[in-house]
C-alpha positions, -999 to +999 in steps of 0.1 A: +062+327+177+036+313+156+049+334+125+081+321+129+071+286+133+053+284+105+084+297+085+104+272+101+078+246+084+075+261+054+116+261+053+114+223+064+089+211+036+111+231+003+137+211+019+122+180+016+108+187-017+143+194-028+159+166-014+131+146-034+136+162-066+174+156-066+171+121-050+187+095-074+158+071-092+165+038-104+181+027-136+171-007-143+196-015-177+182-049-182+148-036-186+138-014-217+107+007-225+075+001-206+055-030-193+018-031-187+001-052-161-032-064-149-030-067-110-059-091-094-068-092-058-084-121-048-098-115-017-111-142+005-118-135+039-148-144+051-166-164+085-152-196+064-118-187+060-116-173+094-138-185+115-123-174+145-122-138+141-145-128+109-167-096+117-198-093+105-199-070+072-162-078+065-149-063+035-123-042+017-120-005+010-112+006-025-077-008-031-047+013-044-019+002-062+014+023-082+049+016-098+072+036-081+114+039-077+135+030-049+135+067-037+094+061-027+081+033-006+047+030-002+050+013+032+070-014+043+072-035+078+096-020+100+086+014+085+065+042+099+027+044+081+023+079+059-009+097+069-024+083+034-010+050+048-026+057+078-061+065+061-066+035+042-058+017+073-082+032+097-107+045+077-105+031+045-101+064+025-075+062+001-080+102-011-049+111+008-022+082-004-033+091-039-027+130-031+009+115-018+011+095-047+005+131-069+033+145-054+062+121-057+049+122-094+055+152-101+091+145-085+097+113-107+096+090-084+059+073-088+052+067-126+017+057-124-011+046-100-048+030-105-075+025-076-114+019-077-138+041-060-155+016-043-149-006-014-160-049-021-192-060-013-180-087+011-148-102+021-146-130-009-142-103-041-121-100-071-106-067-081-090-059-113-065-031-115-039-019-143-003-006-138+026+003-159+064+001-150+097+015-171+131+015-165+130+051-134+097+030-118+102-010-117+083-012-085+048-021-075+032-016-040-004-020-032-024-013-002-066-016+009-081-018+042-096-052+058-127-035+072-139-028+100-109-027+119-087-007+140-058+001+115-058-033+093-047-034+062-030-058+032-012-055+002+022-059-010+048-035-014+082-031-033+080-058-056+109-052-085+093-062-121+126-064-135+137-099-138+172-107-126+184-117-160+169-082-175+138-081-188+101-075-177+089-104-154+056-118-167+039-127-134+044-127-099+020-136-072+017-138-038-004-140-002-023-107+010-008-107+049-026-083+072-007-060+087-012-028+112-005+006+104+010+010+144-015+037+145-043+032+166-042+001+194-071-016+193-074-053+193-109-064+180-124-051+147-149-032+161-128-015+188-137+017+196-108+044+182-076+045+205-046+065+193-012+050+193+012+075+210+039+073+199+028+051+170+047+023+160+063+007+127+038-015+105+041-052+118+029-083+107-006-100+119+003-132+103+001-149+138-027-152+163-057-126+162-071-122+139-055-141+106-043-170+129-019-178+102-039-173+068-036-150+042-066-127+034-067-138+002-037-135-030-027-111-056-017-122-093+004-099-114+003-104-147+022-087-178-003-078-205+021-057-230 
């Protein structure tokens, strides 16, 4: 039983692997050779933002972001979280989504991705990362955990670099919203873990506990060549 199982798996996963390989990518006419941009994260989350709800120690794991096609989303509200997804949302580990990341590269559908090692000091930081786009990968989705938390996270996802006239946008900017991963169902920051079975989609924590409303900070995109 177990033998056959596991061949039933093994079966399932070339099958996905397939399905990814042939899985149209995006062809973006307007928008020619590459583009290379500095992302900044301007974190700002801290017991004077947030009053209400800011743990002590606050801070942000090691943030992750990558171009991509339409045929890979990174995570999405109204989607189910990835285990990497998952990761950086409980735990703050972003070793798995990058592993995911390595695979749909090798399928075409993620052209590059950047990440520190380190998490912030505190909850007011500025990171610096790099990412490239082309005509197959237009899109750019980010993600890092607000920590501690039960499966927190922010970052922005899906956002099309191609401008609507053709052409490479040269910025784009935007809140950092915290969102749960509909993984675990704790409610403070520093609840104790408690699965989520059956977990949910990723939801919005724009309102109430604990962002009553405000952004966690905001993320500049710039186009640097």
């Amino acid at each position: 039983m177990a033998n056959s199982m596991t061949r039933v798996l093994a079966a399932g996963a070339l099958l996905l692997a397939v399905a990814l390989a042939c899985a149209p990518v995006d062809a973006h006419d307007g928008c020619h050779g590459e583009a290379a941009y500095k992302v900044k994260f301007y974190f700002k989350w801290t017991a004077a933002t947030h009053p209400r709800s800011y743990p002590k120690g606050g801070h942000f794991s090691p943030p992750t972001v990558a171009s991509h096609s339409s045929a890979y989303q990174m995570w999405a509200p109204g989607s189910f979280a990835s285990q990497g997804i998952q990761n950086v949302a409980e735990t703050g580990n972003p070793m798995v989504l990058r592993r995911e990341l390595g695979v749909y590269m090798k399928a075409g559908h993620v052209g590059k991705y950047d990440g520190t090692k380190e998490p912030t000091k505190s909850g007011m930081a500025t990171v610096v990362l790099r990412a490239k786009v082309g005509p197959s990968t237009p899109y750019l989705s980010a993600a890092t955990m607000a920590a501690p938390s039960p499966d927190w996270f922010t970052g922005f996802h899906d956002l099309d670099m191609c401008g609507r006239w053709g052409g490479w946008r040269y910025r784009r900017s935007g809140p950092l919203i915290l969102y749960d991963s509909g993984t675990d169902s704790g409610r403070k920051h520093k609840s104790e873990d408690k699965k989520t079975y059956p977990p949910t989609t990723i939801f919005s924590l724009r309102r109430g506990f604990p962002a009553f409303g405000r952004p966690f900070g905001w993320y500049v995109i710039k186009r640097v060549r």
